[in-house]
C-alpha positions as CSV (number, residue, x, y, z in Angstrom):
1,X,-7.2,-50.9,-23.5
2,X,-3.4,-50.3,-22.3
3,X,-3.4,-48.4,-19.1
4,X,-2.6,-49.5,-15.4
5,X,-4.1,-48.5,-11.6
6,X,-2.1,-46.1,-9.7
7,X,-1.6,-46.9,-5.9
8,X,-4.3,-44.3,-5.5
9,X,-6.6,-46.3,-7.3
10,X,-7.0,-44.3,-10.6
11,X,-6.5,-46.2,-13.7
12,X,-4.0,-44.5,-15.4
13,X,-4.1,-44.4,-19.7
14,X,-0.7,-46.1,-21.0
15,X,0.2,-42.6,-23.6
16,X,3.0,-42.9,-26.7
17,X,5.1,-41.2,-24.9
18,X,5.0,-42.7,-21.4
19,X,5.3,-46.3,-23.7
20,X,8.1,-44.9,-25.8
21,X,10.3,-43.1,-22.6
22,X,10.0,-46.4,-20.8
23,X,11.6,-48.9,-23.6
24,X,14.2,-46.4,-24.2
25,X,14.6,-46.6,-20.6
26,X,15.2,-50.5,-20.7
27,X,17.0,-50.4,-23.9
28,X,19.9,-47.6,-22.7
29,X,19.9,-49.6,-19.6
30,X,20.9,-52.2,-22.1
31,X,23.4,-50.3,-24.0
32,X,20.6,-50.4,-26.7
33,X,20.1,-47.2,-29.1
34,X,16.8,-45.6,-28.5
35,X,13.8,-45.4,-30.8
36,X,10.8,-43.3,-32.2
37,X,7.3,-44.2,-32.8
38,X,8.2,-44.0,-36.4
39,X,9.8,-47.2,-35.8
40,X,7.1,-49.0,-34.6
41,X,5.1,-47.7,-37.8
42,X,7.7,-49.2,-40.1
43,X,8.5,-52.7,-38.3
44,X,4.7,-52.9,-38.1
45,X,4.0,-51.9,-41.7
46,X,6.8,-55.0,-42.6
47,X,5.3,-57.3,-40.5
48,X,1.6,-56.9,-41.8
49,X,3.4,-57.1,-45.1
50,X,5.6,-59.8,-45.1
51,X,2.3,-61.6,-43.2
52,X,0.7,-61.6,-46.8
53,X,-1.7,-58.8,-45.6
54,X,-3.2,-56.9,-48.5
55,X,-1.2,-53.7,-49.4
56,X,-4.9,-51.9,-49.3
57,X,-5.6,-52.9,-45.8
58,X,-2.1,-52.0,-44.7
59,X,-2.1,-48.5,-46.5
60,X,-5.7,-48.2,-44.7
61,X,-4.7,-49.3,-40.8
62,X,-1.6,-47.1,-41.0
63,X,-3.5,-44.2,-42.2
64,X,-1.5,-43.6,-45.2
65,X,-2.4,-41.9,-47.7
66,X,-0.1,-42.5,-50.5
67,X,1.9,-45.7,-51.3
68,X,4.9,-44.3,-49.9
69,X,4.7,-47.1,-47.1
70,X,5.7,-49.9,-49.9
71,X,9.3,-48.1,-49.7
72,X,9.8,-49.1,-45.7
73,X,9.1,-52.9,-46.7
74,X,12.5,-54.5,-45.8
């Protein structure tokens, strides 16, 4: 789904970490602090959440299996 074609012609697959190393690229570039992919699993889990998305569906798509993922709604 997320990947791009190398001047050789090969599609390349976008991985977490080439995504991740290349926003912390922008954002030190920036005089931003870096970030994990934890992040993107909290700010994702609060925007499904403060969307009105059911706590069960959340919990589900971010493969939790506890409610521990109520505690990073901000």
């Amino acid at each position: 789904l997320f990947s791009w074609r190398h001047d050789d012609g090969r599609l390349i697959p976008l991985t977490k970490r080439a995504f991740l190393s290349r926003l912390n690229e922008i954002w030190a570039a920036a005089g931003m602090q870096s970030v994990s992919g934890h992040c993107f699993r909290i700010g994702g889990t609060t925007a499904l959440l403060r969307m009105g998305v059911d706590t069960e569906v959340v919990k589900l798509g971010g493969r939790w299996k506890s409610d521990s993922f109520l505690g990073y709604w901000r």
